[in-house]
C-alpha positions as CSV (number, residue, x, y, z in Angstrom):
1,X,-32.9,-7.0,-2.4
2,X,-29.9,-9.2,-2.6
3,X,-27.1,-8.7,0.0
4,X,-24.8,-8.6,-2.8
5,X,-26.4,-5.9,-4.4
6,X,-27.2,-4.2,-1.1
7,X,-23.4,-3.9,0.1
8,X,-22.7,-2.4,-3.4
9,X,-25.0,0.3,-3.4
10,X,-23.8,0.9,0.2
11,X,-20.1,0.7,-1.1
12,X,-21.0,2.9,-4.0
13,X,-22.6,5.6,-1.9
14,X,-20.1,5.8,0.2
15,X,-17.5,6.5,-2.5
16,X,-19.5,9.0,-4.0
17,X,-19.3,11.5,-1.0
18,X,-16.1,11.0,-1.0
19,X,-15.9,12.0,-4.4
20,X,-19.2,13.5,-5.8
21,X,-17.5,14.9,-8.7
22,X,-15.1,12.1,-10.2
23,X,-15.8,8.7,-11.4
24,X,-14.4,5.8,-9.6
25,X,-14.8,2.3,-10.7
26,X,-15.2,-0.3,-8.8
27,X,-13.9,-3.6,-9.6
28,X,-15.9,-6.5,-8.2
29,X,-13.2,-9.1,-7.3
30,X,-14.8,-12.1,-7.6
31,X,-12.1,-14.4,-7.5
32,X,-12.7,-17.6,-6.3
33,X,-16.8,-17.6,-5.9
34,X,-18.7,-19.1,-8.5
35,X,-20.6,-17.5,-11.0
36,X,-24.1,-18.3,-9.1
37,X,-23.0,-15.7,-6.4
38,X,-21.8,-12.8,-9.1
39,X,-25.0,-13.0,-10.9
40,X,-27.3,-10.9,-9.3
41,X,-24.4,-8.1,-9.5
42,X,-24.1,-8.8,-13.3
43,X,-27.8,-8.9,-13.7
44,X,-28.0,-5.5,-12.0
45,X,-25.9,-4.0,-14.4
46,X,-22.5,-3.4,-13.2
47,X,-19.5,-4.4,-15.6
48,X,-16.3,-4.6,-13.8
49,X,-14.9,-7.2,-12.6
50,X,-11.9,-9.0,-11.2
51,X,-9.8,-12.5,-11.4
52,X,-6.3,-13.2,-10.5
53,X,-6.1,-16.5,-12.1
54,X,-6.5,-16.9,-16.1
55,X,-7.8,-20.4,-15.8
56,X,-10.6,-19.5,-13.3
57,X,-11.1,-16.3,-15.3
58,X,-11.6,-18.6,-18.5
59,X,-13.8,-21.3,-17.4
60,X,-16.0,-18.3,-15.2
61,X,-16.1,-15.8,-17.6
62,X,-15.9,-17.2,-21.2
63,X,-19.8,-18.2,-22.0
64,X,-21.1,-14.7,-19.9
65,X,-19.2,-12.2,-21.5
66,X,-20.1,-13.9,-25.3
67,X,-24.0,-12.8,-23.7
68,X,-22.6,-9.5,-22.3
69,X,-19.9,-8.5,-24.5
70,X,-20.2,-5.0,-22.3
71,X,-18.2,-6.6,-19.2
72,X,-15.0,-5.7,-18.5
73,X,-12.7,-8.0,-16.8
74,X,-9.4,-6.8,-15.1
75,X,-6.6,-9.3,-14.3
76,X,-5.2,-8.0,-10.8
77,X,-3.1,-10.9,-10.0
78,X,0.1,-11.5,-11.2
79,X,0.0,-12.7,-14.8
80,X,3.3,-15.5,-15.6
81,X,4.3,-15.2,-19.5
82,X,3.1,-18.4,-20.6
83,X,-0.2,-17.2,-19.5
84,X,-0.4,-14.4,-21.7
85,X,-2.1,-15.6,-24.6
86,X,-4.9,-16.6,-22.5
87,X,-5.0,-13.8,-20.5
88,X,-5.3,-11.2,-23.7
89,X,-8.1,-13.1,-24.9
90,X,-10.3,-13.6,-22.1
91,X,-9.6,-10.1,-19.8
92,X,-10.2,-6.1,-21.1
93,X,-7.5,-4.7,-18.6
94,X,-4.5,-6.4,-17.4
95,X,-3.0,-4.3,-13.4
96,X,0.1,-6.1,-12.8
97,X,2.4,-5.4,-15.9
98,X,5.9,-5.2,-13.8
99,X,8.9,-6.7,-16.4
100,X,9.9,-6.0,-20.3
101,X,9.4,-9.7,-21.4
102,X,5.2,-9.6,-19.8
103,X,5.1,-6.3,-22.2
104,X,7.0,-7.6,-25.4
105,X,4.7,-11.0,-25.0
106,X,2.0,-8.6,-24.2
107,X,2.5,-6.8,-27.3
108,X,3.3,-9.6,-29.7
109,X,0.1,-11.2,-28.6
110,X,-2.0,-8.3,-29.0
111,X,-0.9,-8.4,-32.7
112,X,-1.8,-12.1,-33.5
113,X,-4.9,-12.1,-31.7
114,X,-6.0,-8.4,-33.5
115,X,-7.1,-7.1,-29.6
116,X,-5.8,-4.2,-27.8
117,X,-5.9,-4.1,-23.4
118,X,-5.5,-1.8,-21.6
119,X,-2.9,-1.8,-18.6
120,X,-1.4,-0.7,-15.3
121,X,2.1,-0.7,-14.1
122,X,2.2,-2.1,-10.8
123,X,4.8,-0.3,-8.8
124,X,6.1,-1.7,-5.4
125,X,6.0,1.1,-3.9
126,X,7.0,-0.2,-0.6
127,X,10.7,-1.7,-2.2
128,X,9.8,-5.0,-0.8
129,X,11.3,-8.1,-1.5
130,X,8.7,-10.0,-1.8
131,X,6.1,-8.6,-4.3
132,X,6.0,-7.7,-8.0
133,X,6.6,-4.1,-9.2
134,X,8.5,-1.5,-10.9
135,X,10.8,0.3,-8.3
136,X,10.2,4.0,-8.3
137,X,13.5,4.8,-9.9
138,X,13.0,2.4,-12.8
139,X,9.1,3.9,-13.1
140,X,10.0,6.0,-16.2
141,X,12.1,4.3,-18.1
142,X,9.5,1.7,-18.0
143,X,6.8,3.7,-19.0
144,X,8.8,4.9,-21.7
145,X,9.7,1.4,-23.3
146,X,6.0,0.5,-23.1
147,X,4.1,3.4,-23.9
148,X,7.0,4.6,-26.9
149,X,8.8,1.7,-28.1
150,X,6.2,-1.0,-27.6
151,X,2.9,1.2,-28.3
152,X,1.1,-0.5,-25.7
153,X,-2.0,1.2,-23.6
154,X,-0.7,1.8,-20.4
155,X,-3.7,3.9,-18.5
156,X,-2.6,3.9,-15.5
157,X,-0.8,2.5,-12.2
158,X,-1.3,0.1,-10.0
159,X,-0.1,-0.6,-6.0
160,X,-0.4,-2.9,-3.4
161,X,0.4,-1.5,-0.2
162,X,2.2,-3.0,2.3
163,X,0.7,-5.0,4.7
164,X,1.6,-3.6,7.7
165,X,1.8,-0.2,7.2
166,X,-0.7,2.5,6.9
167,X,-1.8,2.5,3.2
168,X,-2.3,6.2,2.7
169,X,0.9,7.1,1.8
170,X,1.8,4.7,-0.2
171,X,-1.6,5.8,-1.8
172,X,-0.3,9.3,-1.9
173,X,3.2,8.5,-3.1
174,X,1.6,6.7,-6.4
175,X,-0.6,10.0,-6.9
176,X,2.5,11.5,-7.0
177,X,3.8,9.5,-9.4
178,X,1.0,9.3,-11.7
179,X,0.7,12.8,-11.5
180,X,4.3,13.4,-12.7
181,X,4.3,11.1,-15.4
182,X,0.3,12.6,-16.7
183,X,-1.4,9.5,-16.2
184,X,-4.8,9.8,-15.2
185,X,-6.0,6.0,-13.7
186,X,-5.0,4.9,-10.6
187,X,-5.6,1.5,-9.1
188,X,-5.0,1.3,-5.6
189,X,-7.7,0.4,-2.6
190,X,-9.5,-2.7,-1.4
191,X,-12.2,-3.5,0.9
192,X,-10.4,-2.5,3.9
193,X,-8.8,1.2,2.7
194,X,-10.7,1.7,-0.3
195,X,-12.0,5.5,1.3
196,X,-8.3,6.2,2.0
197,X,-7.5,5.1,-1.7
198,X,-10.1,7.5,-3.0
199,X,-9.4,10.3,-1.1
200,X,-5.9,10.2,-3.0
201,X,-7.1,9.9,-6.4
202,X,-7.6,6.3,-6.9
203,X,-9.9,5.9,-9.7
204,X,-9.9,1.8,-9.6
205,X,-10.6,0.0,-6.1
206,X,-10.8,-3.3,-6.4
207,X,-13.4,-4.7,-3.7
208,X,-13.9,-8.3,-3.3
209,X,-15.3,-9.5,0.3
210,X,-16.8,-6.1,1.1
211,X,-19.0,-7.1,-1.4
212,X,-19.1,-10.9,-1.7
213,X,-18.5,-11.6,1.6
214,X,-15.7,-13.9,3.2
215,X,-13.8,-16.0,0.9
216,X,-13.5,-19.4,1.3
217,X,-10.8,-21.3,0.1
């Protein structure tokens, strides 16, 4: 059997004893590897995947999902306004809505094109300087706006952890938070806390060398 395919039946079996009873999807991240080495996991029937940049995501993805219009591809970088049209017609979910102007040109976009995503708020959970994301006090009256005024499909949220930290907190904390605000989908976990992120809830975990392998650059 391929190693690919081997470390996600390993990855999948692991999640499900964590969580027998609740679905959990994984996202393949398969940034940066070439299509040759996410075959065999397309071949072998699994349908989520991940990119972080629209270009790569275009150039990879565009001729495979016209064959397999079943995959799902979930943008889980951060996604620049002038990208937006791109990124609505090529991915199925987009994680990393964190401003109004990404959700009006979100929205505007899904018009013309006639296509509807579905999304996650990324929350920085941590308050830090240096990443993307709602702040906890601002969490609601983003929802709000995006959910009541702008009508778009916001499943679910979406954290990245700080790096230096123990992640199960922060994992914890956006439970919380989905929890209070009724939303059901949480993204949160990667290859290295991905049990962790289960264990509170997450229902996305978005794996990339865990499955793939190293990266190379």
């Amino acid at each position: 059997m391929n190693i690919i395919i081997e470390r996600f039946n390993k990855i999948k079996s692991n999640i499900d004893l964590q969580a027998p009873k609740k679905p959990v999807n994984i996202i393949a991240v398969s940034k940066t590897f070439p299509l040759k080495d996410i075959q065999p996991l397309v071949d072998y029937g699994h349908v989520h995947f991940g990119e972080n940049k629209v270009q790569e995501a275009i150039s990879k993805w565009s001729e495979i999902k016209k064959q397999k219009p079943n995959l799902k591809l979930h943008m889980i970088g951060k996604l620049q306004s002038n990208k937006v049209k791109d990124a609505v017609k090529i991915f199925d979910y987009i994680h990393s809505l964190d401003n109004q102007k990404l959700v009006d040109i979100s929205a505007k976009t899904e018009t013309n094109l006639n296509k509807k995503l579905q999304y996650f708020i990324q929350v920085n959970i941590g308050n830090e300087l240096q990443k993307s994301g709602i702040h906890i006090d601002e969490l609601d009256a983003f929802y709000n706006y995006c959910t009541k005024e702008i009508k778009l499909s916001v499943i679910g949220l979406m954290v990245l952890p700080p790096n230096d930290k123990s992640s199960k907190k922060y994992f914890k904390s956006l439970e919380h938070l989905g929890s209070s605000l009724a939303i059901r989908e949480l993204s949160m976990g990667m290859s290295s806390d991905y049990i962790d992120a289960v264990n509170c809830g997450s229902t996305f975990v978005r794996l990339g060398s865990s499955i793939f392998g190293n990266r190379f650059k």
